[in-house]
C-alpha positions in Angstrom: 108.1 59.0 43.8 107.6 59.9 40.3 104.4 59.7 38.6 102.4 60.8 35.0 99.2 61.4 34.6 97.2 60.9 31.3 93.8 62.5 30.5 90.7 60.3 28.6 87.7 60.9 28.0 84.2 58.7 27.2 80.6 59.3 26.2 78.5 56.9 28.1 74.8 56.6 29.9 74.2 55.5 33.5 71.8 55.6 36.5 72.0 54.9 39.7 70.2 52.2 40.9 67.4 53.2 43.5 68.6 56.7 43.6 66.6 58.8 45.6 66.8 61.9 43.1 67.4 63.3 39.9 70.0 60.2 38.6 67.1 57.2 39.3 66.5 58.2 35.1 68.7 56.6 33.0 70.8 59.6 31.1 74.2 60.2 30.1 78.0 62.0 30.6 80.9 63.4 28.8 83.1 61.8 31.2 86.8 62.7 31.8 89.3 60.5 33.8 92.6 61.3 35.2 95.2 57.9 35.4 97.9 58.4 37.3 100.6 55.8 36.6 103.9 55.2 38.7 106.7 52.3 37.9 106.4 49.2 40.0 108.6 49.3 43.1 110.8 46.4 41.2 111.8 48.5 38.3 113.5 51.8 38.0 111.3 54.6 38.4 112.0 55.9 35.1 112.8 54.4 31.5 115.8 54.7 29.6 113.9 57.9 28.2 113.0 59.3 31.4 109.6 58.0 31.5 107.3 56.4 33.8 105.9 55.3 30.6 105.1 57.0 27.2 102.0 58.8 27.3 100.7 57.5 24.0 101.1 53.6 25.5 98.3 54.6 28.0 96.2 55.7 25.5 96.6 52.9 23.8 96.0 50.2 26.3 93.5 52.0 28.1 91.9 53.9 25.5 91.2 50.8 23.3 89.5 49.3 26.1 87.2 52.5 26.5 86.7 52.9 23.2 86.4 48.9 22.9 83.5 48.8 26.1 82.7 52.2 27.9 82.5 54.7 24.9 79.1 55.6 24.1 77.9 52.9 25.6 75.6 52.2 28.7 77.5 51.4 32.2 75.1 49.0 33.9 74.5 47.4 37.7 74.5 43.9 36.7 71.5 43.9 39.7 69.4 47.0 37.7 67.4 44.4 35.9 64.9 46.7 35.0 67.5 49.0 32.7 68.9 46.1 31.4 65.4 44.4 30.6 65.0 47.9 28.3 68.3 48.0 26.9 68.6 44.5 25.8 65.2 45.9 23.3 67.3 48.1 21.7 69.4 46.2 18.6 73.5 46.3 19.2 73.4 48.6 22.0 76.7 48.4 23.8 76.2 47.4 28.0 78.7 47.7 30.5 77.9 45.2 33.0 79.7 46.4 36.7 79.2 44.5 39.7 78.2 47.9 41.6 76.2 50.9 40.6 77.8 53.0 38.2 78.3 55.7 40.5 81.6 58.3 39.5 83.0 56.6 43.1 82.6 53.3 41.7 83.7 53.6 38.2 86.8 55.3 39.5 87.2 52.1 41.9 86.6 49.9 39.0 89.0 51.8 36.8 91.8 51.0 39.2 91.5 47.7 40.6 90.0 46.2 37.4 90.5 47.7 34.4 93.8 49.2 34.8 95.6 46.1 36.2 93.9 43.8 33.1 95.3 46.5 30.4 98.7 46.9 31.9 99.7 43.4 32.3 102.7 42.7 31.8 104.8 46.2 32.2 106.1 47.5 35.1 103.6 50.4 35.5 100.8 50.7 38.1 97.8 52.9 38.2 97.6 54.1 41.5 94.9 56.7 41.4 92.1 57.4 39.6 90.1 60.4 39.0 86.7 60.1 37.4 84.8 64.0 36.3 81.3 63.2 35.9 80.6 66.6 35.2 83.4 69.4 35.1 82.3 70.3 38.6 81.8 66.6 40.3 84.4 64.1 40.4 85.4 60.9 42.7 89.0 59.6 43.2 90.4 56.1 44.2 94.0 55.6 45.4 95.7 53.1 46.5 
């Protein structure tokens, strides 16, 4: 199997719902995610160029839709109706609703069984793992 990898990053707040600690208070990340994209079992595993698929394409699809949703923006627990209650106050602030706590785990879940799939419709390419750096010494990854 051949795969790339492409590296974005995001500027976003969180907290975890009814965290027992520290990350209860909402607060915020320079978050750094790993894709890693392979061709669909279908197609050839490489493109006339000899690519799973250009580099910049990720970016593009995926990074519009941080940059569109996630970036400098505030992922929410669509049950956290206290943090939402407060951030609805503030005029135009960008909310990320997710069904599930926005825990580096989860986002890296959501990343690849939501986002991803949505954003690469239509090519032959798959995400199938994610890697999500909350800080540069704690990270979560999700595979398939």
């Amino acid at each position: 199997m051949i795969t790339c990898t492409r590296q974005l990053e995001f500027d976003a707040g969180h907290r975890v719902h009814r965290h027992e600690s520290k990350c209860r208070n909402a607060h915020g990340h320079r978050y750094r995610i790993l894709l890693e994209a392979v061709a669909d079992e279908t197609a050839n595993p490489l493109d006339p160029l000899g690519r799973v698929i250009d580099f910049s394409a990720l970016k593009d699809r995926v990074g519009t839709y941080i940059d569109t949703y996630l970036d400098h923006g505030f992922l929410c627990f669509s049950e956290d109706d206290e943090i939402l209650e407060a951030l609805q106050k503030i005029a135009g602030q960008k909310i990320y609703l997710m069904p599930y706590n926005p825990t580096a785990e989860n986002i890296a879940h959501h990343f690849l069984h939501v986002i991803c799939p949505e954003v690469l419709k239509g090519t032959v390419v798959n995400i199938t793992k994610v890697t999500v750096f909350e800080t540069p010494n704690c990270f979560a990854v999700a595979t398939l």
